[in-house]
SEMAR-430489 format. One record per residue (C-alpha): residue in one letter; x, y, z. Coordinates in pm, whole numbers, padded with zeros to 5 digits. Last residue first. Layout:
<pts>
type_x_y_z
A_X_Y_Z $
...
</pts>
This chain:
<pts>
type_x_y_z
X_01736_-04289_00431 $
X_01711_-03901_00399 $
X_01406_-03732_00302 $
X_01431_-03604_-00052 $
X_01249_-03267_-00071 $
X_01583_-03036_00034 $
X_01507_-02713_00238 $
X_01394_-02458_00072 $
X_00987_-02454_00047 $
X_00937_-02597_00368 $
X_01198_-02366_00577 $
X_00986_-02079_00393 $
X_00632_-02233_00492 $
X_00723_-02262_00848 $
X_00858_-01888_00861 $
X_00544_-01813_00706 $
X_00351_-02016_01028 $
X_00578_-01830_01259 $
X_00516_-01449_01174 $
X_00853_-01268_01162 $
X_00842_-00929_01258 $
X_00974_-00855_01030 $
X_00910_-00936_00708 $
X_01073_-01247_00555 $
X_01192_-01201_00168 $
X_01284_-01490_-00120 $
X_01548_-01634_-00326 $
X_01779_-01306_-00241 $
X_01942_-01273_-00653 $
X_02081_-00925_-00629 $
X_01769_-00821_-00850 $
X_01526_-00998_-00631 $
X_01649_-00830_-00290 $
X_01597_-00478_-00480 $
X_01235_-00567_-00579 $
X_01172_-00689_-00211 $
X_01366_-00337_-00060 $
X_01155_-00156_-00334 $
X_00827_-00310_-00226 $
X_00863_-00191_00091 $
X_00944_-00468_00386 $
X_01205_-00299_00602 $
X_01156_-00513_00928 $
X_01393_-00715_00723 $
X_01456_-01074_00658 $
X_01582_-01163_00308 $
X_01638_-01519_00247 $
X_01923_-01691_00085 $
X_01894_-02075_-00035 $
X_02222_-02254_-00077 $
X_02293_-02311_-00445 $
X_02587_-02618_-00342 $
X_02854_-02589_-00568 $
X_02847_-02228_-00696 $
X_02750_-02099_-00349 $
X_03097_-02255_-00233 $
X_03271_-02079_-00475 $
X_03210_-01746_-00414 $
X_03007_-01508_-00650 $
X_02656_-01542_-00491 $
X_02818_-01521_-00116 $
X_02948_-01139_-00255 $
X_02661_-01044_-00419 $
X_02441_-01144_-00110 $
X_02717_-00981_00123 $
X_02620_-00636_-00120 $
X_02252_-00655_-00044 $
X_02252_-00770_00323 $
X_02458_-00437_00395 $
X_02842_-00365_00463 $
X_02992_-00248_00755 $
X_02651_-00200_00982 $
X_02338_-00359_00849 $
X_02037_-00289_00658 $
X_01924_-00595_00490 $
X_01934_-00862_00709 $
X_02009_-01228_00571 $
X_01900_-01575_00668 $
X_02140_-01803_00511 $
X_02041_-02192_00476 $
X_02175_-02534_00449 $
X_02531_-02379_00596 $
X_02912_-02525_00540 $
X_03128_-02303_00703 $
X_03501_-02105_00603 $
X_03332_-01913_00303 $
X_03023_-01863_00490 $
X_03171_-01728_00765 $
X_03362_-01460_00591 $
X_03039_-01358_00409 $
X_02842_-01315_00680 $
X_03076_-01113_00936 $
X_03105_-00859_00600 $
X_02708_-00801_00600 $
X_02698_-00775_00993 $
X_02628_-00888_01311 $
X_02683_-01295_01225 $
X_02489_-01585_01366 $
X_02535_-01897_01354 $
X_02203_-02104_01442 $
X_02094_-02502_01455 $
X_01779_-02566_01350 $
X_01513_-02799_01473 $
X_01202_-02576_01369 $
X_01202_-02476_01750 $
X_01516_-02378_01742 $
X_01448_-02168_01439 $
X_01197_-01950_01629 $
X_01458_-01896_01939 $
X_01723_-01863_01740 $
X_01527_-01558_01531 $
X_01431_-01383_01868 $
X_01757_-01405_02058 $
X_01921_-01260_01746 $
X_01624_-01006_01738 $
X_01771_-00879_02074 $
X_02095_-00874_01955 $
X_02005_-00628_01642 $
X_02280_-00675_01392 $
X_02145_-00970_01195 $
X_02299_-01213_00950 $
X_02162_-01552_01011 $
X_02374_-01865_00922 $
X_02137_-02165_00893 $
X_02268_-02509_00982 $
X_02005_-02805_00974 $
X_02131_-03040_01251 $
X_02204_-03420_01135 $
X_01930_-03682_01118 $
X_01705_-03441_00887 $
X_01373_-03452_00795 $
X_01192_-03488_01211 $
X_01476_-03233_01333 $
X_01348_-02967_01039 $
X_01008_-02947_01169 $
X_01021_-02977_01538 $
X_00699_-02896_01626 $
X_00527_-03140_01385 $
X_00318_-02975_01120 $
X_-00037_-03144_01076 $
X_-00218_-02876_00863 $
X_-00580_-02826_00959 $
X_-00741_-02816_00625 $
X_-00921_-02518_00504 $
X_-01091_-02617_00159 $
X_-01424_-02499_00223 $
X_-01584_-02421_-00107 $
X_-01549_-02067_-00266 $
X_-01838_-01774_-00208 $
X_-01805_-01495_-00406 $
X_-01894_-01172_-00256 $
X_-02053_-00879_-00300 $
X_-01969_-00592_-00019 $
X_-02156_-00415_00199 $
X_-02071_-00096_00418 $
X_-02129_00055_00752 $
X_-02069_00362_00920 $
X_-02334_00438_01250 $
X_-02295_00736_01496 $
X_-02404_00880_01864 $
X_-02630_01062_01983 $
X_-02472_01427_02091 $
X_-02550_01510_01722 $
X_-02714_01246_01538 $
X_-02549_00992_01278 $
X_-02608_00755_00959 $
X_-02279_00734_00734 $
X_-02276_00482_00465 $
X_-01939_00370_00279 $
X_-02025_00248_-00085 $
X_-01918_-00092_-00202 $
X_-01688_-00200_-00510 $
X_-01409_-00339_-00340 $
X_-01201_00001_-00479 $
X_-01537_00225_-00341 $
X_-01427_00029_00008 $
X_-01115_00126_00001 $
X_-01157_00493_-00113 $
X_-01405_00550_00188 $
X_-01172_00399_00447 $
X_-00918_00636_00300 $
X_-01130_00946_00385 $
X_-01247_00816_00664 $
X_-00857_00773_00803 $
X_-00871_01132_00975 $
X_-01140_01065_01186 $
X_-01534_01156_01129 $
X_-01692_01241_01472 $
X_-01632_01590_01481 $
X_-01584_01689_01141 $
X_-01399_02009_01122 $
X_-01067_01953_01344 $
X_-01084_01603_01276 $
X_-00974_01694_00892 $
X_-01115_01631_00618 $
X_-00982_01548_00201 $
X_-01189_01626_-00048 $
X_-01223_01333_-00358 $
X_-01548_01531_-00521 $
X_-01831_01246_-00350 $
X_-01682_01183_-00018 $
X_-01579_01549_00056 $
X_-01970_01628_-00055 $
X_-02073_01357_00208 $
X_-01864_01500_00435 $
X_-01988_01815_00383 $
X_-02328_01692_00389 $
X_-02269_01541_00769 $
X_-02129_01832_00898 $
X_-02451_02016_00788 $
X_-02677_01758_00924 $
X_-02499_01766_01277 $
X_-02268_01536_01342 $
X_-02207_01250_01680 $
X_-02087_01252_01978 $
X_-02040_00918_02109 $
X_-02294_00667_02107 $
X_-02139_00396_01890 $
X_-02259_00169_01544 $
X_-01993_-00003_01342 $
X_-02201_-00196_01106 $
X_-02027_-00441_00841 $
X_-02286_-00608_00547 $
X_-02174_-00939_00405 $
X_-02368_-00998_00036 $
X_-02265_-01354_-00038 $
X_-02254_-01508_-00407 $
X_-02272_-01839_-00549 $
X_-02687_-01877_-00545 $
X_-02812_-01528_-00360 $
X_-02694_-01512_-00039 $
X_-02806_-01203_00257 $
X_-02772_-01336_00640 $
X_-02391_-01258_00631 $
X_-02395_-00985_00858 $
X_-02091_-00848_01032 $
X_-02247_-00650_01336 $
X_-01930_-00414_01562 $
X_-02108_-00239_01804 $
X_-01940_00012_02026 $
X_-02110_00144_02389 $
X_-02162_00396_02618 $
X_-01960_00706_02788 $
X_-01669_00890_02555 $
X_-01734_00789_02250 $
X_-01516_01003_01975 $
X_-01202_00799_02007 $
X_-01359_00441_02056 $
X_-01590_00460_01721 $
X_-01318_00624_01529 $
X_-01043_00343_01616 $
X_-01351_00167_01500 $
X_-01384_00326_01172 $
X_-01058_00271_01090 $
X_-00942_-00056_01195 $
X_-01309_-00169_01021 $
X_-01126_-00008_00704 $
X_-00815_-00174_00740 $
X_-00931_-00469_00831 $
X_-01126_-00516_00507 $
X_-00820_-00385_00292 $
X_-00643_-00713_00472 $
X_-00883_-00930_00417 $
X_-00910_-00901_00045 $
X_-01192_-01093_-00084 $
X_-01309_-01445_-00166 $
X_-01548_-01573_00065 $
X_-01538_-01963_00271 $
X_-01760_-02238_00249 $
X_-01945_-02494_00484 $
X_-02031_-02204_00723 $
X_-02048_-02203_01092 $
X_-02285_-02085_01298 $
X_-02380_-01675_01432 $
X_-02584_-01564_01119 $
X_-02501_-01315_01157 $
X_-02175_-01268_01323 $
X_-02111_-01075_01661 $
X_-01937_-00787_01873 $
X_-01987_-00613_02142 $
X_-01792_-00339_02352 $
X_-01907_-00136_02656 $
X_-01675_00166_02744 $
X_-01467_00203_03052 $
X_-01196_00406_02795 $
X_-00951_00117_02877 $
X_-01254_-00116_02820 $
X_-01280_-00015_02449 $
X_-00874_-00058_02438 $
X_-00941_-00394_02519 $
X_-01247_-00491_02303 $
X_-01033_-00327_01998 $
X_-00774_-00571_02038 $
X_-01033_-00843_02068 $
X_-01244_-00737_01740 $
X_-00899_-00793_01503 $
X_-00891_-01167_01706 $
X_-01249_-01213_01605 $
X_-01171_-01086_01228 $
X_-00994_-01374_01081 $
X_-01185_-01653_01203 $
X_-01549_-01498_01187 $
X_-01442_-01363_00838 $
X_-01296_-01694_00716 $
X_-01110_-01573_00349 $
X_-01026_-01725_00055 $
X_-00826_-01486_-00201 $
X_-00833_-01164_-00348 $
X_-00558_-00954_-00340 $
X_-00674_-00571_-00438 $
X_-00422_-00314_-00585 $
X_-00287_-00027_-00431 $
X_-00116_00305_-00612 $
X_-00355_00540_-00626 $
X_-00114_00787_-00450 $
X_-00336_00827_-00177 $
X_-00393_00448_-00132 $
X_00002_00417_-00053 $
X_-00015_00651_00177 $
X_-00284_00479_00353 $
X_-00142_00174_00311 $
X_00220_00269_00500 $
X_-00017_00407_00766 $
X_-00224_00108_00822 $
X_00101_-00122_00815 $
X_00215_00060_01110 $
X_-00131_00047_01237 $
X_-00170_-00353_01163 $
X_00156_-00392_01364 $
X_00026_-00216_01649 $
X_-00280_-00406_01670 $
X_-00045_-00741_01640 $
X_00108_-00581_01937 $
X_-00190_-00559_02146 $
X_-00311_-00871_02057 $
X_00003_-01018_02153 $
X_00026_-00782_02528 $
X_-00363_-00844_02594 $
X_-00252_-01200_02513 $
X_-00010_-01228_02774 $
X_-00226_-01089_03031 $
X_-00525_-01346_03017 $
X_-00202_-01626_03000 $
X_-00065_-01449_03341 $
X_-00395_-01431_03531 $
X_-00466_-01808_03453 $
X_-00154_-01951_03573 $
X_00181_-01971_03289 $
X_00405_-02265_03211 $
X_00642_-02183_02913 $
X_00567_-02188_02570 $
X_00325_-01880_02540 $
X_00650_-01655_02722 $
X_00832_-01784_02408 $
X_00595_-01621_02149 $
X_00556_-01268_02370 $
X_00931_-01256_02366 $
X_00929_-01280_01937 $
X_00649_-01007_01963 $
X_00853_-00801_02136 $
X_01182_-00871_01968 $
X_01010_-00783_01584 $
X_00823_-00483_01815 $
X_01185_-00389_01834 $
X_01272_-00374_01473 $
X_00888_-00313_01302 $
X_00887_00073_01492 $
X_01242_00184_01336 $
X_01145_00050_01002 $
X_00805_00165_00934 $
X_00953_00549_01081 $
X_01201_00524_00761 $
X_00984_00443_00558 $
X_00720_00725_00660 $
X_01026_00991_00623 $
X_01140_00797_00335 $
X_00787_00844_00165 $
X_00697_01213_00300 $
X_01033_01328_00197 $
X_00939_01228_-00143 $
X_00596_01385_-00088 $
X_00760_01680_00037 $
X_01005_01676_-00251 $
X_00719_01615_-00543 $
X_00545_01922_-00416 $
X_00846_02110_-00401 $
X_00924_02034_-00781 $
X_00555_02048_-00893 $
X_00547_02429_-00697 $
X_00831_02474_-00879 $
X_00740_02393_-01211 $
X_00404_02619_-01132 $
X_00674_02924_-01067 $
X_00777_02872_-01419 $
X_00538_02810_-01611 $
X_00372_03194_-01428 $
X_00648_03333_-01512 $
X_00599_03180_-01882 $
X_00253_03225_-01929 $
X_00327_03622_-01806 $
X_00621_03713_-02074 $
X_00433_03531_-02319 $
X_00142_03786_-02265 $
X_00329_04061_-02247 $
X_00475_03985_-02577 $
X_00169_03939_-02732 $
X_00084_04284_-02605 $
X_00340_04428_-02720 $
X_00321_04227_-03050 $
X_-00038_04377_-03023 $
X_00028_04765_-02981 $
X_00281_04729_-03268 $
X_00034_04589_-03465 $
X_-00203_04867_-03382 $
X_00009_05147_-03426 $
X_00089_04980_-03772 $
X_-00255_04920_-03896 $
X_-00331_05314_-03758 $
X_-00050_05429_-03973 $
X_-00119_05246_-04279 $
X_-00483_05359_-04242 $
X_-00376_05712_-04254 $
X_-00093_05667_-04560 $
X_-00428_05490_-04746 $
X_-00653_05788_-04680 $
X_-00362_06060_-04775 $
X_-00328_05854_-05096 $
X_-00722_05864_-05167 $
X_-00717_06213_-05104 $
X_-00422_06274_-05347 $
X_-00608_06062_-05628 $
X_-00926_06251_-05562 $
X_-00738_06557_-05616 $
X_-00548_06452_-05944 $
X_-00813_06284_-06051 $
X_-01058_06595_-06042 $
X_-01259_06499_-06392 $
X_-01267_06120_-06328 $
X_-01361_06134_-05971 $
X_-01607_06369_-06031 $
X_-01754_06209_-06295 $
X_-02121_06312_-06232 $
X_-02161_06508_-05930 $
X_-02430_06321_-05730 $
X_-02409_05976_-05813 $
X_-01976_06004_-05782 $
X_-02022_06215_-05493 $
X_-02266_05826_-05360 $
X_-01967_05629_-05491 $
X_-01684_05810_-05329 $
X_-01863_05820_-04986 $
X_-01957_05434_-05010 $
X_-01568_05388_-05103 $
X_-01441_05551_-04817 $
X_-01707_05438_-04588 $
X_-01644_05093_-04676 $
X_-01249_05160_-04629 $
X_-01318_05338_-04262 $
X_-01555_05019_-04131 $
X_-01330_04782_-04252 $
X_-01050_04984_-04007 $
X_-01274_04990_-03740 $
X_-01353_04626_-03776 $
X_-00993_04511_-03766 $
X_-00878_04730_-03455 $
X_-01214_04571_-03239 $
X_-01121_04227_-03320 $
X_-00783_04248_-03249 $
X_-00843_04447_-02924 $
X_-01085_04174_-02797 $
X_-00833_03867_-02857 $
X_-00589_04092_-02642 $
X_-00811_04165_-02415 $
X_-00890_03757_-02365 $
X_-00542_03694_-02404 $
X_-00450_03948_-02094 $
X_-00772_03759_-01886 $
X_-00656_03430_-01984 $
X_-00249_03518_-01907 $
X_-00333_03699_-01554 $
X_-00401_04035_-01492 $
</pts>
């Protein structure tokens, strides 16, 4: 019986035990009164008697109060004795709970990092490979292989959301945003893999011309849904064709309504699959592939996203016929203010007449290679050390404009050479800038870099234009004479 039902008897025994013994004192007394009627005085002229009687009643009901309150502490007693086993064993469920999703966290972290280290050197190859002289064939193949790793990248990133989302813990960043621009390249990667499955695969914008303004949103939760339901799209077709429609015919004075369509011809729901994923949608169910046929794991999250943009995820479908998800979201539309910034090539060699010396702490040799290769470019000249304790030696024997610091390292970590550097005397005279780059990017590795006094964080792998924006910000503003 559990605690409810045991209270609920309980509750039902008091009640019971009180109104039998009410109901034995009123008839006591109606019993007396109606002898009394009949008999005259009785009760005065046989007092000893009805005095007896009336102790014998009281000694009775004394009894039956106390076999009943001992029955109820038992009870009671019974009762606490359940609420708290069953405390108990719901503290640790919580406790296990909260250790697999723990585990879940550094297990997912963990993963995050080992995939963003050497796609950091693939992606840094890729960029080098685009500077030297490549035929037709080989320029068509190299971007398969960057789109393809910027998909990967987004998927890593995907999965680090998604658990993220789960926990309710993921805010929107609006800002301007060129769908056509920003989204083509997203299409592209999914335009290979749809010919890998010998699959048609179109995509287009309505209405297909340029706009004079631009939409504030948050690109990235936008991606992440379309990543969704087109990874979908691909994985339940299987002959046919995915369409991807963003239109932006709908405006109404400063505001756009852009509607997304994934549409495919794979297989498809019936009606009742399609109602329990509605009803999954609606009470915050989670739904596996195993039951929904043409749903995908990541609906679920696609759903939340949207509902946190403030649109509402649409499902239209027939079995064996294929499927259509789509969404719409209010914008704001902001004036075009995209300017095509002039940056020369060699940004730091055009400021400075002497080299611009950045020490770089990073274990991985291949994402040495990468790193010198980006900052060459930039005009910088590289030293490099493999660990935290490398680092700090050489900048107490060097002068350096710059330090580029790993995080996780061998010997002693980016965090402890950054309180190190921090207390030595050169940093005291010349405040040399220290940035963070890690392919461990979590908000606690940026909140921990902050507190040791890291100036700012690169994620792995390193995208150039940020890079760019970094060696801007830093380096000195005075051009030399």
């Amino acid at each position: 019986m559990s605690p409810q039902q045991s209270i609920k008897s309980f509750k039902t025994r008091l009640v019971m035990s009180f109104c039998t013994i009410i109901f034995m004192i009123t008839a006591i007394f109606i019993g007396y009164y109606y002898v009394d009627k009949i008999e005259g005085n009785l009760f005065f002229d046989n007092v000893y008697v009805n005095f007896s009687t009336i102790i014998l009643i009281v000694i009775a009901v004394s009894i039956l109060i106390n076999f009943l309150a001992e029955q109820l502490i038992r009870d009671l007693r019974a009762i606490h004795l359940k609420i708290k086993t069953q405390t108990k064993y719901l503290e640790e469920a919580l406790e296990a709970s909260e250790k697999d999703a723990d585990n879940k966290a550094v297990y997912i972290a963990n993963m995050s990092h080992e995939i963003r280290t050497p796609l950091t050197a693939v992606m840094g190859m890729i960029n080098m490979l685009k500077d030297t002289e490549l035929d037709v064939d080989q320029r068509v193949q190299l971007e398969i292989a960057e789109y393809s790793s910027e998909h990967l990248m987004q998927l890593v990133n995907m999965i680090i959301d998604n658990s993220k989302v789960e926990k309710g813990e993921v805010a929107l960043n609006i800002a301007a945003m060129d769908l056509k621009s920003d989204l083509t390249k997203l299409f592209k990667v999914f335009e290979y893999q749809a010919w890998d499955k010998r699959l048609e695969f179109e995509f287009k914008f309505l209405p297909d011309k340029d706009y004079k303004f631009l939409l504030l949103g948050d690109i990235t939760r936008i991606q992440q849904v379309l990543i969704n339901l087109i990874n979908n799209a691909i994985k339940f077709t299987n002959s046919g064709k995915i369409s991807i429609t963003v239109d932006q015919t709908v405006a109404h004075n400063d505001e756009q309504i852009v509607t997304f369509y994934v549409k495919d011809t794979g297989v498809g729901m019936r009606r009742d699959e399609l109602e329990r994923i509605f009803n999954a949608f609606n009470y915050g169910k989670s739904f596996t592939t195993q039951h929904y046929r043409g749903a995908g794991i990541g609906l679920g999250i696609a759903n939340q996203l949207v509902k946190m943009m403030g649109g509402e995820l649409k499902i239209e479908t027939k079995e064996n016929e294929g499927s259509i998800f789509y969404f719409s979201l209010q914008l704001k539309k902001t004036l075009n203010l995209k300017v095509e910034e002039i940056v020369p090539k060699n940004l730091l060699l055009n400021k400075f007449d002497n080299k611009f010396n950045i020490l770089v702490a990073e274990d991985n040799q291949m994402n040495q290679k990468v790193i010198k290769f980006l900052l060459e470019q930039q005009g910088a000249e590289c030293t490099f050390a493999k660990n935290g304790l490398e680092a700090v030696k050489l900048f107490d024997v060097l002068d350096f404009d710059m330090v580029f610091m790993d995080i996780y390292m061998p010997e002693m970590t980016g965090y402890e050479a950054t309180k190190l550097i921090k207390e030595s005397k050169r940093y005291a005279e010349n405040k040399t800038p220290i940035i963070a780059v890690s392919a461990s990017a979590f908000e606690e590795d940026i909140a921990n870099a902050k507190l040791v006094g890291i100036d700012d964080f690169l994620a792995k792998p390193i995208e150039v234009q940020k890079l760019k924006d970094l060696l801007i910000k830093y380096t000195p503003k005075k051009m030399p004479e």
